[in-house]
C-alpha positions as CSV (number, residue, x, y, z in Angstrom):
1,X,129.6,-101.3,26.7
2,X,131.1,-104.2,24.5
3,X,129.6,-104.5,21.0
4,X,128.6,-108.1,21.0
5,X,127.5,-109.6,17.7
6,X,125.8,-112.9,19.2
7,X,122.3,-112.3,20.9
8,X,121.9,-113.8,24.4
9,X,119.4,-114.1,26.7
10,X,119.8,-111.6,30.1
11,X,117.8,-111.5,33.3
12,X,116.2,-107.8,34.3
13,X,114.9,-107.6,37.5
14,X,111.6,-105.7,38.0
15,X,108.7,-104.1,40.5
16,X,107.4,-106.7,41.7
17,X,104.1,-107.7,40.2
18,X,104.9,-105.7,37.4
19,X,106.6,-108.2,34.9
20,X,103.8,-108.2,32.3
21,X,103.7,-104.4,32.3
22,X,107.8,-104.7,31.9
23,X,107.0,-107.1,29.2
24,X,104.5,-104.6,26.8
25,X,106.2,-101.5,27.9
26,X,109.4,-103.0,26.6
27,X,108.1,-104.2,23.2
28,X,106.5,-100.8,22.5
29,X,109.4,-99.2,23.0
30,X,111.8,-102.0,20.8
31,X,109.1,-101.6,18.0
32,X,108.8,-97.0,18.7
33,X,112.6,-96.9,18.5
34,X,113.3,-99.5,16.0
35,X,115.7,-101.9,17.7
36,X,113.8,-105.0,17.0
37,X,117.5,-106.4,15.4
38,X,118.8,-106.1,18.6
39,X,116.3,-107.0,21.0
40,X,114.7,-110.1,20.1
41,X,112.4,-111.4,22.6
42,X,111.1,-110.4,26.1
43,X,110.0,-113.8,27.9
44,X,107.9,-114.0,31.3
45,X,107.7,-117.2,32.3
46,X,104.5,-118.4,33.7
47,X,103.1,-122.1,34.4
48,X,99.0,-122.9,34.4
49,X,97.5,-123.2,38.0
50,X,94.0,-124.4,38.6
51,X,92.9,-122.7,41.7
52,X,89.5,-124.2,43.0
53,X,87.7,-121.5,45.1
54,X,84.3,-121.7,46.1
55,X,83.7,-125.3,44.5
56,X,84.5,-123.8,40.8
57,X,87.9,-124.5,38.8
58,X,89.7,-121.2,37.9
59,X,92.6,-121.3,35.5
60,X,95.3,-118.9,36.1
61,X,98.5,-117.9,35.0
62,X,101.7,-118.0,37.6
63,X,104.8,-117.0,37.2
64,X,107.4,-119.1,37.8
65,X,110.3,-116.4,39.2
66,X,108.4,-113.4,40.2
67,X,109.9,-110.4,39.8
68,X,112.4,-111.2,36.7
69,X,111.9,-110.9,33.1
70,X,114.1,-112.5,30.0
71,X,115.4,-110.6,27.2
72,X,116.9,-112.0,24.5
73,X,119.2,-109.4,23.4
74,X,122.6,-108.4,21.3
75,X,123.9,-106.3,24.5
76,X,125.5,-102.7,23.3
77,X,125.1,-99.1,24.8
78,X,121.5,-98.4,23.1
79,X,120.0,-102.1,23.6
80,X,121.3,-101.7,27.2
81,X,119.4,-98.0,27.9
82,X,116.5,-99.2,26.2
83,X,116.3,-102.0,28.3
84,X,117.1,-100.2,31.6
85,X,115.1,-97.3,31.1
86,X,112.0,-98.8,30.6
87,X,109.5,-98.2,33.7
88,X,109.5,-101.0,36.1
89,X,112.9,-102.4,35.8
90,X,115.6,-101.9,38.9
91,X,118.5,-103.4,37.4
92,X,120.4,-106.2,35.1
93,X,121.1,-109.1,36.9
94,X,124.6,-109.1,36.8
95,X,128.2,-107.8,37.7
96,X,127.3,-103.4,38.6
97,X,128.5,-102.0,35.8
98,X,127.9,-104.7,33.0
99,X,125.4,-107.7,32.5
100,X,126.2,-111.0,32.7
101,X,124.1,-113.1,30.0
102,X,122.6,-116.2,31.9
103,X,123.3,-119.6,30.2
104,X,121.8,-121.1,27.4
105,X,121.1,-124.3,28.9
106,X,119.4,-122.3,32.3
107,X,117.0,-120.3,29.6
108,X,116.1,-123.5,27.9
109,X,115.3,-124.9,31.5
110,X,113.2,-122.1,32.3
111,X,111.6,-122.0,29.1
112,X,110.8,-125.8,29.0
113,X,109.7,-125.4,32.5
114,X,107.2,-123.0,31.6
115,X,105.6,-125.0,28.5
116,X,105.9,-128.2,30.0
117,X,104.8,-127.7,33.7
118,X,102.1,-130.3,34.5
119,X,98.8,-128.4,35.5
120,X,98.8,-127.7,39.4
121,X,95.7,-127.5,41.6
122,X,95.5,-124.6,44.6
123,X,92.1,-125.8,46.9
124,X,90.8,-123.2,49.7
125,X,90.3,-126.2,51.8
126,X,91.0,-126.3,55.7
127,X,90.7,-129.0,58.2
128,X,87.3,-129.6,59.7
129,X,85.7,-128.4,56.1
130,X,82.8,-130.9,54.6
131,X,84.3,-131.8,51.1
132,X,81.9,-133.8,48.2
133,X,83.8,-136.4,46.2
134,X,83.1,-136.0,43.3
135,X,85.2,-139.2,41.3
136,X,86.4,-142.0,42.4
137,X,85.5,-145.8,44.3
138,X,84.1,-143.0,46.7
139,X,82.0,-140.1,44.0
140,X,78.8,-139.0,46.6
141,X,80.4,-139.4,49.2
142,X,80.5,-136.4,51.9
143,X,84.1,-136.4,54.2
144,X,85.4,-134.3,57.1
145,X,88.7,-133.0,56.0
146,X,91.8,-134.1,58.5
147,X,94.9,-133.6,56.9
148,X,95.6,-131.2,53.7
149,X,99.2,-132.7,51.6
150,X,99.6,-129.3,49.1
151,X,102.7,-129.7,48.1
152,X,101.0,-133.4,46.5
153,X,97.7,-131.8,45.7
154,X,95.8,-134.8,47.9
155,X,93.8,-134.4,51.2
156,X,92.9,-137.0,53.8
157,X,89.3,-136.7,55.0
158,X,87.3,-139.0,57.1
159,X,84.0,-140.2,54.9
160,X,81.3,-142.1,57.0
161,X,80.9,-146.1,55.5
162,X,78.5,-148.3,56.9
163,X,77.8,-146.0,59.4
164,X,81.4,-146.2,60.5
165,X,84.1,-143.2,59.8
166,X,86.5,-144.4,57.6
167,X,89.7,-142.5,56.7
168,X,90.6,-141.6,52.6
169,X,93.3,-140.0,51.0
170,X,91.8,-137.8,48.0
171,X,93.4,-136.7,45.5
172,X,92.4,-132.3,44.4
173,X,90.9,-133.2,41.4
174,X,88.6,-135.6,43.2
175,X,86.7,-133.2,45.2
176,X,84.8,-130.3,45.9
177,X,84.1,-127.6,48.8
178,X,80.7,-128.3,50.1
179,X,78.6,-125.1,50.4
């Protein structure tokens, strides 16, 4: 391996759904064999999702590339066995036999990403499901779902007015699974 006296961030691949567990396991064993001045940070980046199961708001963490870790490393031989001998990780992302470091900018972008990521609702709503509105010009309100939007975190439901069904497009955060 190439001495390098710069530290840079590198991308491990893991197990997947074992990220965090790369993440402790490889800070234990930075701080049990004293490399912490050449391994700086391990970094998995999550975003905040509100999941909405059963009419109650859950917070939860998700990560944004599943199955990858960052470390922010100076890369030589011991950094580099440290690192790749820690349970859970397959492999360096990278050329075979040496790492490639990813780009500052692409780390910044991930890391801003992760901080900065608007709070994203996940509903266990289908069509044909009785929703309550619960804010809005329509908060009372009872509606038949007919069309569920995901990716822009609305519904469309029909909600009886004047005795007559009238069609609504409802934002997530506006309603609730009726039990």
């Amino acid at each position: 391996m190439i001495q390098r006296d710069k530290k840079r961030w590198y991308i491990v691949h893991t197990y997947s759904g074992h990220e965090n567990k790369v993440k402790v396991n490889l800070e234990k064993r930075v701080e049990y064999m004293n490399l912490g001045h050449k391994i700086f940070r391990v970094e998995v980046p999550q975003k905040s999702v509100t999941v909405v199961k059963a009419g109650k708001r859950q917070e939860k963490e998700e990560k944004i590339f599943p199955g990858y870790v960052l470390v922010e490393m100076i890369m030589d031989d011991d950094s580099w066995y440290v690192v790749r001998h820690t349970p859970g990780v397959t492999k360096f992302v990278g050329a075979e036999k040496r790492p490639i470091p990813a780009r500052d900018a692409e780390i910044k972008r991930i890391i801003y990403k992760a901080e900065a990521q608007p709070k994203k609702f996940e509903l266990d709503i289908k069509i044909g499901e009785i929703v309550l509105i619960i804010s809005g010009p329509f908060a009372d309100f009872s509606g038949t779902v007919t069309e569920v939007y995901p990716d822009k975190e609305k519904i469309r439901a029909n909600v009886s007015i004047f005795g007559r069904e009238t069609p609504v497009e409802l934002e997530y955060n506006q309603i609730q699974k009726q039990s």
